[in-house]
LUMMI-750247 format. One record per residue (C-alpha): residue number from 1; residue in three letters; chain; x, z, y. Coordinates in steps of 0.25 Angstrom, whole numbers, always signed. Layout:
% LUMMI-750247
NUM ala A X Z Y
...
//
This chain:
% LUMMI-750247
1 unk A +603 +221 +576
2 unk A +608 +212 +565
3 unk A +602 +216 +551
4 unk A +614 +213 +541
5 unk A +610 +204 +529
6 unk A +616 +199 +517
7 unk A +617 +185 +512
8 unk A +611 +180 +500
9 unk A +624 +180 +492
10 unk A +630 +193 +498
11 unk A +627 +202 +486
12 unk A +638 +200 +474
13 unk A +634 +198 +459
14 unk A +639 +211 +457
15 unk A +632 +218 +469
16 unk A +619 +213 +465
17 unk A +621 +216 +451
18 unk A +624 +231 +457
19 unk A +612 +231 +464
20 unk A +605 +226 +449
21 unk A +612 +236 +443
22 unk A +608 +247 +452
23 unk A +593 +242 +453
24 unk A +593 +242 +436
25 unk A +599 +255 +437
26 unk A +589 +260 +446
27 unk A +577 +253 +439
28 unk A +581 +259 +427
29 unk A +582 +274 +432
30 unk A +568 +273 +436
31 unk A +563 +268 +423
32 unk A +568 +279 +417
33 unk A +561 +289 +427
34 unk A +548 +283 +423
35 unk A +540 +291 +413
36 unk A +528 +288 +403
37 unk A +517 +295 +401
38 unk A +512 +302 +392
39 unk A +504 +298 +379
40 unk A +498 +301 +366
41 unk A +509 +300 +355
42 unk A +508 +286 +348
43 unk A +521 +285 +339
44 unk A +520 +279 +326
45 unk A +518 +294 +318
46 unk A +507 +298 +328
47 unk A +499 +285 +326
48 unk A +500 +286 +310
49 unk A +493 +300 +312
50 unk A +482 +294 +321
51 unk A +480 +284 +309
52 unk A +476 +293 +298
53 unk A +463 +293 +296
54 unk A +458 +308 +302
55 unk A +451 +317 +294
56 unk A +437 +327 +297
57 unk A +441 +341 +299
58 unk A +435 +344 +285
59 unk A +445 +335 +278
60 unk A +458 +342 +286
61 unk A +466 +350 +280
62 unk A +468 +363 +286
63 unk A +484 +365 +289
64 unk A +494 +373 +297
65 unk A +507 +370 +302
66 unk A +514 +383 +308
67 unk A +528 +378 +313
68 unk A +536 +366 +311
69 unk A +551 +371 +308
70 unk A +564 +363 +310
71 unk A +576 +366 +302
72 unk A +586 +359 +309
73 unk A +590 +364 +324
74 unk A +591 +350 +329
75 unk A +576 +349 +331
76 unk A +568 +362 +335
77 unk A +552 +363 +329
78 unk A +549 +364 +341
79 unk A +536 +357 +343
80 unk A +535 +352 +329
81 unk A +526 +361 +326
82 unk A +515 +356 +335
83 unk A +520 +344 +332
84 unk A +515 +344 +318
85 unk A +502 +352 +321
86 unk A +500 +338 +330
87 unk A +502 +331 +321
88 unk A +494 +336 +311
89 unk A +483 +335 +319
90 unk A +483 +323 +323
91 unk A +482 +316 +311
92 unk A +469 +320 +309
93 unk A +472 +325 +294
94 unk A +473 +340 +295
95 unk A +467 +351 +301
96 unk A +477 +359 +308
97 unk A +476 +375 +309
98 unk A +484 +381 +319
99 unk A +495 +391 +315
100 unk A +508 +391 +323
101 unk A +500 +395 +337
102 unk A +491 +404 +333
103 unk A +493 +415 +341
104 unk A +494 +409 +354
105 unk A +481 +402 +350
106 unk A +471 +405 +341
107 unk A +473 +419 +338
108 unk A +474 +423 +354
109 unk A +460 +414 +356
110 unk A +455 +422 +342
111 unk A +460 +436 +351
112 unk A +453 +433 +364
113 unk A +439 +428 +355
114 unk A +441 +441 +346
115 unk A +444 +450 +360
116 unk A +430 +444 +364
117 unk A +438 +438 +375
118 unk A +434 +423 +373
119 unk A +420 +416 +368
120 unk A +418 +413 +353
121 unk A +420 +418 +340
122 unk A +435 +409 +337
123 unk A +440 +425 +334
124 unk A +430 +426 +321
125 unk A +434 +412 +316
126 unk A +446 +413 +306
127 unk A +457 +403 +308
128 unk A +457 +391 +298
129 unk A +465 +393 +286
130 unk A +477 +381 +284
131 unk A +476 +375 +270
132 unk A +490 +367 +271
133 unk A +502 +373 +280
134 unk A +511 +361 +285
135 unk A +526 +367 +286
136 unk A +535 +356 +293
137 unk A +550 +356 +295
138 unk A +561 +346 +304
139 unk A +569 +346 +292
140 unk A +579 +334 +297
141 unk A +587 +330 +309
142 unk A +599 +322 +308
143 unk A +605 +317 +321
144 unk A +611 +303 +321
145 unk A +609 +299 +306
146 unk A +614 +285 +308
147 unk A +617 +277 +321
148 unk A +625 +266 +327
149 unk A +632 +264 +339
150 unk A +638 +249 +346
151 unk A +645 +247 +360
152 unk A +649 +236 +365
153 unk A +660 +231 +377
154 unk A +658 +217 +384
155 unk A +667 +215 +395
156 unk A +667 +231 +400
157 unk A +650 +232 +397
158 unk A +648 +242 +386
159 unk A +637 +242 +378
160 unk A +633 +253 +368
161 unk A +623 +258 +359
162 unk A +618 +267 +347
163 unk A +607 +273 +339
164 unk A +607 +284 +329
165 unk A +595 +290 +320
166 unk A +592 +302 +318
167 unk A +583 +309 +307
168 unk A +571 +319 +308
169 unk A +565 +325 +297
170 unk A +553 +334 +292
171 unk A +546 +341 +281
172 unk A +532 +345 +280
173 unk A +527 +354 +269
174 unk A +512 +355 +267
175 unk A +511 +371 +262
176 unk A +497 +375 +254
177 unk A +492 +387 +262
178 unk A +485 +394 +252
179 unk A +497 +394 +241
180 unk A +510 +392 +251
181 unk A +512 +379 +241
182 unk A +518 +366 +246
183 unk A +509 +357 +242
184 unk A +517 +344 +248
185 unk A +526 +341 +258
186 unk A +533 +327 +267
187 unk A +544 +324 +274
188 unk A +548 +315 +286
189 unk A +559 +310 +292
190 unk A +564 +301 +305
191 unk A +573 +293 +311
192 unk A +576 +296 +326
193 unk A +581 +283 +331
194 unk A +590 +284 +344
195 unk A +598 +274 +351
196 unk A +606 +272 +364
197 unk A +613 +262 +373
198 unk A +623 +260 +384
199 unk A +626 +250 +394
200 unk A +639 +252 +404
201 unk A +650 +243 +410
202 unk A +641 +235 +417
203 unk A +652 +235 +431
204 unk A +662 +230 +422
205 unk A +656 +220 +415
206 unk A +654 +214 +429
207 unk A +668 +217 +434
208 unk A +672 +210 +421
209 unk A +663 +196 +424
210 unk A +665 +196 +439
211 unk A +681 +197 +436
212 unk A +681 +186 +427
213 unk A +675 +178 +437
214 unk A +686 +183 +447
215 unk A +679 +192 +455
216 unk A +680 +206 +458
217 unk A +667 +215 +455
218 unk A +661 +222 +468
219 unk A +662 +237 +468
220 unk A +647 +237 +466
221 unk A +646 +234 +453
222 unk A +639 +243 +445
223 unk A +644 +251 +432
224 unk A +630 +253 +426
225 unk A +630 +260 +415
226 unk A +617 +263 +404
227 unk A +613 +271 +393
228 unk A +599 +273 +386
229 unk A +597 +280 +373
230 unk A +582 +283 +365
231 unk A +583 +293 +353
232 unk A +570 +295 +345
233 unk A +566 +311 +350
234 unk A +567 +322 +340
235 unk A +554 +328 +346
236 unk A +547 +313 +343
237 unk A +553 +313 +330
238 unk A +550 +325 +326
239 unk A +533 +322 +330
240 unk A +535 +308 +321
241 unk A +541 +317 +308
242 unk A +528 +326 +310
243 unk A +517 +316 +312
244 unk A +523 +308 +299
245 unk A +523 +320 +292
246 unk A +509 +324 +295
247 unk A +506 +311 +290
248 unk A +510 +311 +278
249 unk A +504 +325 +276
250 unk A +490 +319 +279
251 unk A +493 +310 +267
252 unk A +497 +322 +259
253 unk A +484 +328 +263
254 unk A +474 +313 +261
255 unk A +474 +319 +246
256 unk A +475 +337 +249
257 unk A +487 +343 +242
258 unk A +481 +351 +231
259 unk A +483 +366 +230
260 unk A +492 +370 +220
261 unk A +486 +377 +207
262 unk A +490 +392 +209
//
């Protein structure tokens, strides 16, 4: 039985540039699939906190942060909260007393001690008292503050593309314990970059060339046909905002605010 081949020249330019095409297509998709893993946050806020010189526990301040609000319903606190606390301790600067969780923590571990259910005398110990309370607020989120678009049309290949920034902002509040005061307070803002880009009309740029040269296209030619976008995330944005402000509060705090004279 005769195995039926094909000569060397028996592909078309168009049928092996659908078979390209399709390969690309194909190699692409798979790139897409492939995931990284994880690893330790190393953006250009979290780095500055790493830098700043770290301080005994005797030197920390003790703080408290109970609950990052959000006034805009654009972006939720959700995390933000623990975001900040993370923050705050890694910098190095502060020593960080637990408030928002306390009863699904240390209260309930303080029960079961005081119940003489668990070793240890954590239920005699009082909790330690903050001497600064942080209060931070998302106070700004403006979608689409500037931007740009292009498109472009060669011979039935379009070509587009855009970006647009948005703005995210927030307040911190350094609050005196002791008086309720506020004693200083800092504000940060950033741009949210976001782009995108399209590619189409591939098929008819080729119909276009191969008829100029007299020929009709074969019915394989592809229409491929892509689009990518990358948008700065709100979440990641939002994490950036905070470690920058817990920077500047650990400036504020190289010289400790002084108390206000009652």
């Amino acid at each position: 039985m005769n195995t039926p081949h094909c000569a060397p020249g028996c592909f078309s330019s168009a049928r092996r540039f659908a078979l390209c095409g399709g390969m690309t297509l194909a190699l692409a998709a798979l790139a897409g699939c492939a995931s990284k893993g994880a690893r330790e946050d190393s953006s250009g806020t979290s780095q500055a906190l790493r830098k700043l010189p770290r301080k005994s526990q005797e030197q920390r301040v003790a703080v408290a942060v109970y609950e990052v609000s959000s006034n805009s319903m654009e972006l939720p606190s959700r995390g933000a909260t623990e975001m900040f606390k993370t923050a705050l301790v890694k910098s190095g600067q502060f020593r960080v007393v637990e408030r928002a969780k306390l009863a699904r923590g240390v209260v309930a571990e303080k029960q079961l001690n005081g119940a003489g259910q668990t070793t240890g005398t954590v239920a005699q110990q009082p909790l330690r008292g903050a001497e600064y309370i942080f209060q931070a607020e998302i106070t700004e989120i403006s979608a689409s503050g500037s931007g740009s678009s292009t498109g472009l049309n060669v011979a039935g290949l379009q070509l587009g593309g855009s970006d647009n920034k948005d703005t995210l902002g927030l307040d911190i509040s350094i609050v005196d314990a002791a008086t309720g005061d506020i004693v200083d307070a800092v504000n940060v803002r950033r741009k949210l970059a976001g782009s995108s880009l399209s590619v189409s009309g591939v098929g008819a740029l080729v119909s276009r060339v191969m008829a100029e040269r007299g020929k009709v296209a074969s019915a394989y030619t592809p229409e491929v046909a892509h689009s990518s976008s990358r948008k700065d995330g709100l979440d990641e944005g939002l994490r950036s905002c905070l470690e920058e402000g817990v920077r500047l509060l650990a400036l504020r705090f190289d010289v400790k605010p002084a108390r206000p004279v009652p």
